[in-house]
C-alpha positions, -999 to +999 in steps of 0.1 A: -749+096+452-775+099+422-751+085+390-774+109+370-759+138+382-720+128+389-695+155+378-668+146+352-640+149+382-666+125+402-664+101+377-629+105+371-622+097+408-646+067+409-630+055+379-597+056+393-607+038+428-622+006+407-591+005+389-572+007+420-596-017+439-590-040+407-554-042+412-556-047+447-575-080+441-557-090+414-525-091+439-549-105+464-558-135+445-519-137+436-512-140+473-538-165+477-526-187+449-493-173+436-485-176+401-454-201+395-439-224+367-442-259+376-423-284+351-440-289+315-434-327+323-460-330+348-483-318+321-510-300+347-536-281+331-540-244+342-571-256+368-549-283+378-518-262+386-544-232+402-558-265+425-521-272+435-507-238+441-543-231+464-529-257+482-491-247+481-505-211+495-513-222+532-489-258+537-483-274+557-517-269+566-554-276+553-564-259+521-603-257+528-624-267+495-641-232+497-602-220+493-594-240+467-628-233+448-619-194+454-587-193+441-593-214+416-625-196+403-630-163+413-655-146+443-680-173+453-712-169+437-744-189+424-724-199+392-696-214+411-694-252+402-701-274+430-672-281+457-670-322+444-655-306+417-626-303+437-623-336+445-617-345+407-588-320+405-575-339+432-575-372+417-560-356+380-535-341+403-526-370+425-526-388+389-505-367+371-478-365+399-476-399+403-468-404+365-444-381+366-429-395+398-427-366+416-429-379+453-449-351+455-485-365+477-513-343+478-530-354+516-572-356+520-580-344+551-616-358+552-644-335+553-623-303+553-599-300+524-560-308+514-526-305+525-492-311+517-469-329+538-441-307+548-416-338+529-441-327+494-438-293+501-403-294+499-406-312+472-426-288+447-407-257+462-373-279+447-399-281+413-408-248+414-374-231+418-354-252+393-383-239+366-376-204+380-359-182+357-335-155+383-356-120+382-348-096+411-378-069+420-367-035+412-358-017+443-381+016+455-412-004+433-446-006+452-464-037+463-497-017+447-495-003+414-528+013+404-539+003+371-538+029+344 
């Protein structure tokens, strides 16, 4: 398809399938890292709480660092900081959870990526609902809502 010689209801269409593509990875990413209130105590920057709810998305079990670094950043690409990265949001998280004596243990699991112990997860689902304010989703809504 030569871009030079689209029609106007050509490029109407292909404008409406990248906004639809858009939303559908925008609800992707959601999935992969929901978006959730933690408690303002724990004082977690926004990379901070992105690192923990990567890992929150597949416990019990290991959150690979390539996860982590994808739901934390965006597609993988050449301007992607390094996956030891990672490792230092681990330690400000481990940190910050301690001071705020959560009980909440984010678990190394060497050469592959974190976890939370089922005990932890418990734990931040407790955090996480007691920040939750009560919404219902409105009945006969879509999953997918095409951008307008």
């Amino acid at each position: 398809m030569d871009p030079h010689n689209l029609t106007r209801a050509q490029v109407i269409a292909l404008t409406e399938e990248r906004d639809t593509l858009k939303e559908a990875l925008r609800q992707m990413e959601q999935a992969m890292a929901p978006v959730m209130q933690l408690p303002r105590e724990w004082r977690l920057t926004a990379c901070e709480t992105k690192f923990l709810f990567a890992i929150r998305a597949v416990a019990p079990n290991v959150a690979h660092k390539e996860r982590v670094l994808v739901a934390m950043y965006g597609v993988l690409d050449q301007d992607m900081p390094e996956q030891k990265v990672i490792d230092v949001y681990a330690c400000k998280v481990r940190r910050k959870l301690m001071e705020a004596q959560t009980q909440i243990h984010v678990e190394t699991v060497w050469g592959r990526g974190y976890r939370l112990s089922p005990e932890s997860l418990a734990r931040l689902d407790a955090a996480i609902e007691s920040t939750r304010a009560p919404t219902t989703w409105p009945a006969g809504l879509p999953l997918l809502v095409a951008a307008e």
